[in-house]
Every structure is written in structure tokens, then in C-alpha cells.
N, C-alpha and C positions, 0 to 999 in steps of 0.2 A: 504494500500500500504506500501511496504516496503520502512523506513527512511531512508535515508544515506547523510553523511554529507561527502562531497568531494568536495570542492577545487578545480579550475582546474588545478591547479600545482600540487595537490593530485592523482589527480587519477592513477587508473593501468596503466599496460604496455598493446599497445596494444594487445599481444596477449589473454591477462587476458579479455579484453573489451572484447574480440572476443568470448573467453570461455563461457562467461557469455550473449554473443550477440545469441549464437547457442540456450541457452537455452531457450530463452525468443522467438525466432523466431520458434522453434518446437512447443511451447506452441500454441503461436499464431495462426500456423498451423493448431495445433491438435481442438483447439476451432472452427475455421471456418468448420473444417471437421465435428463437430458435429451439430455444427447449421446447415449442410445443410443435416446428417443423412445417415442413411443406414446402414449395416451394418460393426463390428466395425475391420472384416478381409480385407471390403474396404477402409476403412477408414487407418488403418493402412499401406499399402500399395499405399493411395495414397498421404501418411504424408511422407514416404519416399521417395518418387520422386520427392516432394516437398523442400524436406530440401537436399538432396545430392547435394555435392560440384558444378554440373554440372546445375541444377537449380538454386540454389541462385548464381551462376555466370552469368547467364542469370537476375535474380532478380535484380542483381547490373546494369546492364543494362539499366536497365529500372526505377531505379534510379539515376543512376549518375548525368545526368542533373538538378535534383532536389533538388540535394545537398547545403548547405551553404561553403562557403569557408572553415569555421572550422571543417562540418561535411567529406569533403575533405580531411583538411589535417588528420585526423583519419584514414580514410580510406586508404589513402597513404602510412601513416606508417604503419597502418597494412597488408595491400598487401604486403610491402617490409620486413618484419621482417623476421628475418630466422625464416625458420622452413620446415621439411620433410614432405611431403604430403606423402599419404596411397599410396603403390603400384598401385593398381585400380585406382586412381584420375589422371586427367590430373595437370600434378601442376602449371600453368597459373586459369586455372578453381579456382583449391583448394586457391590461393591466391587472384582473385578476391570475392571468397564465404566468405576469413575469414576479406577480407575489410569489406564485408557488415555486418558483427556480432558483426566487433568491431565499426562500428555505431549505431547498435542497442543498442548493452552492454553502449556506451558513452551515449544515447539519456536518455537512462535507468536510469543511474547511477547519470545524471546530473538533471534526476528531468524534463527533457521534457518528458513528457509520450503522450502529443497531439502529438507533433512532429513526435518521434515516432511510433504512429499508423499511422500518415500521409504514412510515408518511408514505413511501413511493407502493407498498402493497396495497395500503387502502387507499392511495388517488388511481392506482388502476385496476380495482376490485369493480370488475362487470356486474351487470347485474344480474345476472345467472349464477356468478359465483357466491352472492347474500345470502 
């Protein structure tokens, strides 16, 4: 696992959490979609449906209440930070999507890696799997 020495007075801005929250949540993605197989043109199309702004805004959903207060206020400021969402996105959606990345990136960063997998099992717990 990668080391990282950060401080919580250290760390990035939320939007950096978030940058680095996308990439860790596509991974994550991309690994469940191989452990359950198939082909890798399904696969990949259903890694994108998965990660666009409109799903992990629903992910955040079905997180939120599971949050800690700290993991909260992360998400908070990351929701609120400027920034321009892509034409195509709704920007309510796109700033609920980039709360939930920059939890993941803080959970990541701070060394909870259980944690972590906890938030990323139930923001992509189907609902077949309830």
C-alpha cells in the first residue's frame, strides 16, 4: 500500500481529495466488475455508468447517513467548492459525486483503508443486493 504521511491540518484541498477520490472509486469499480466477469466491452460500459457524476450522486445517497461527523464535514466542503461541472452533468449531481470522492481520497489519504471499503461497499450496494 501506498505510504503517506499527512497530518490532518496537512492535507489537500478538497477538491484534490476528490481528484484522487475518482481514482480510487473507478479502481474499485473496475475490480468488482472483474471478479464478477464477462466480457471486458461489458465491463467497461458498465464501469461507466457506474462512476458518472449521476450515479455516485445517487452513491452519496446511500451513504450519507453513514457518515462520521468528520467524514461530513469533507464532504461538505467538497460539495461547496467552486468548481464548473461538464456541460452534460447536472451540477447539483456533479457536486454531490465530487463530495463522495473527496471522502474516499480523505479515507484514503488518512490511512483508513477499512473504512473506506466500508463507504465504497454501500455507495455500490444494488439494489438486489439489500
Amino acid at each position: 500500500m501506498i505510504d503517506f504521511d499527512y497530518s490532518p491540518g496537512a492535507l489537500p484541498g478538497s477538491l484534490e481529495l476528490a481528484y484522487l477520490g475518482d481514482s480510487i472509486y473507478d479502481l474499485y469499480v473496475r475490480v468488482r466488475l472483474v471478479r464478477e466477469g464477462g466480457h471486458v466491452r461489458d465491463m467497461h460500459r458498465a464501469a461507466v455508468g457506474r462512476v458518472c457524476a449521476h450515479a455516485q450522486a445517487q452513491a452519496m445517497a446511500r451513504v450519507e447517513g453513514a457518515l462520521t461527523e468528520r467524514e461530513r464535514d469533507v464532504a461538505r466542503r467538497a460539495r461547496n467548492a467552486h468548481q464548473t461541472p461538464p456541460k452534460n452533468a447536472d451540477a447539483a449531481e456533479y457536486h454531490r459525486a465530487t463530495a463522495l470522492e473527496a471522502v474516499v481520497g480523505y479515507l484514503f489519504l488518512t490511512g483508513q483503508t477499512e473504512r473506506m471499503e466500508e463507504i465504497l461497499k454501500l455507495a455500490l450496494e444494488d439494489e438486489h443486493e439489500k
